[in-house]
C-alpha positions as CSV (number, residue, x, y, z in Angstrom):
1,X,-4.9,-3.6,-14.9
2,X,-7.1,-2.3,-12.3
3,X,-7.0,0.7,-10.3
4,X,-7.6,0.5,-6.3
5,X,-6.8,2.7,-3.8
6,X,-5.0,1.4,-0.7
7,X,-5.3,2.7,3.2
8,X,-2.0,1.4,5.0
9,X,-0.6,1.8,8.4
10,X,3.5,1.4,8.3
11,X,6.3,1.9,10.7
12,X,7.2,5.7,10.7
13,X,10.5,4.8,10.0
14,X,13.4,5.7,7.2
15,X,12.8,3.0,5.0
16,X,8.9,2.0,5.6
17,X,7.7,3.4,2.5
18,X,10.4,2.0,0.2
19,X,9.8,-1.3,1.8
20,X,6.2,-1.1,0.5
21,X,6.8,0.2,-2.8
22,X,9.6,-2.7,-3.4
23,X,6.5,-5.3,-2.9
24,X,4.0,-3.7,-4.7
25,X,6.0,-3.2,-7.4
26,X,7.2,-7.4,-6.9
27,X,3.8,-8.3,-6.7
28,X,3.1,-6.9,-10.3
29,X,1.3,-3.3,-9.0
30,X,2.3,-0.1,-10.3
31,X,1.9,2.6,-7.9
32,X,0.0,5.3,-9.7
33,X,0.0,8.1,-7.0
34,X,0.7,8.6,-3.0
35,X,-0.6,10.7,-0.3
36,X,1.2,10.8,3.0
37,X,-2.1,11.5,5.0
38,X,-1.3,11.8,9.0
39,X,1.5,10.5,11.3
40,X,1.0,9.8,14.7
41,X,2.3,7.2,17.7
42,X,5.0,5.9,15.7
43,X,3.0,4.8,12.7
44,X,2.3,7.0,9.3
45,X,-0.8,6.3,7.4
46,X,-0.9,7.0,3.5
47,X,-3.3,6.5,1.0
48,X,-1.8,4.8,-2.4
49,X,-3.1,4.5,-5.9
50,X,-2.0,0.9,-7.7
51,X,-3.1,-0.3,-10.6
52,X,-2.8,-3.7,-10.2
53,X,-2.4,-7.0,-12.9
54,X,-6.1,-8.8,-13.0
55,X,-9.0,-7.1,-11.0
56,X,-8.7,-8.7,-8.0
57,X,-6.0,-6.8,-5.4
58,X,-6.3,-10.0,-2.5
59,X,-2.9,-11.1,-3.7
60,X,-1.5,-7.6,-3.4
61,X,-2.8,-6.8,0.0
62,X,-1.7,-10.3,1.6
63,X,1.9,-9.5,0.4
64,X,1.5,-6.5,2.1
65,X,0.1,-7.3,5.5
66,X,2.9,-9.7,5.8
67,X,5.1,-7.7,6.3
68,X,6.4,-6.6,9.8
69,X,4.1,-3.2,11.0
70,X,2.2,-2.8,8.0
71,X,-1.3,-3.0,8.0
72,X,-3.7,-2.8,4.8
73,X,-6.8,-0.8,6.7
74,X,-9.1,-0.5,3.7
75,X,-9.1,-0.7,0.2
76,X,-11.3,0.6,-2.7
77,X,-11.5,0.8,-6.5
78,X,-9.8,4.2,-7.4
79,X,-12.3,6.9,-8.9
């Protein structure tokens, strides 16, 4: 597994953040660690840690971005 770190944009709404860790962890990831950086306008932005099966996260972040409000904004290999 792989280590990246995600930047995502969600709804700041109860329920956002369970709806991403539910399809991360579908999609194979593990989340490894969370930051809830900033939240402002109605959306939160938090940086996660997933280690994810293979080395390649596209598969990961296409699940993501589909759904509804969420938007993947960068990612990165963890350090």
């Amino acid at each position: 597994m792989a280590l990246f770190q995600l930047h995502v944009a969600i709804p700041d709404r109860p329920g956002s953040l369970g709806t991403i860790a539910s399809a991360i962890g579908a999609a194979g990831g593990d989340i490894r660690g969370l930051v809830v950086v900033k939240s402002e306008d109605g959306r939160g932005y938090d940086d996660i840690t997933v280690a994810v099966p293979g080395s390649d996260p596209a598969d990961l972040i296409n699940v993501l971005n589909a759904i509804g409000g969420v938007e993947v904004i960068n990612c990165k290999p963890a350090e």
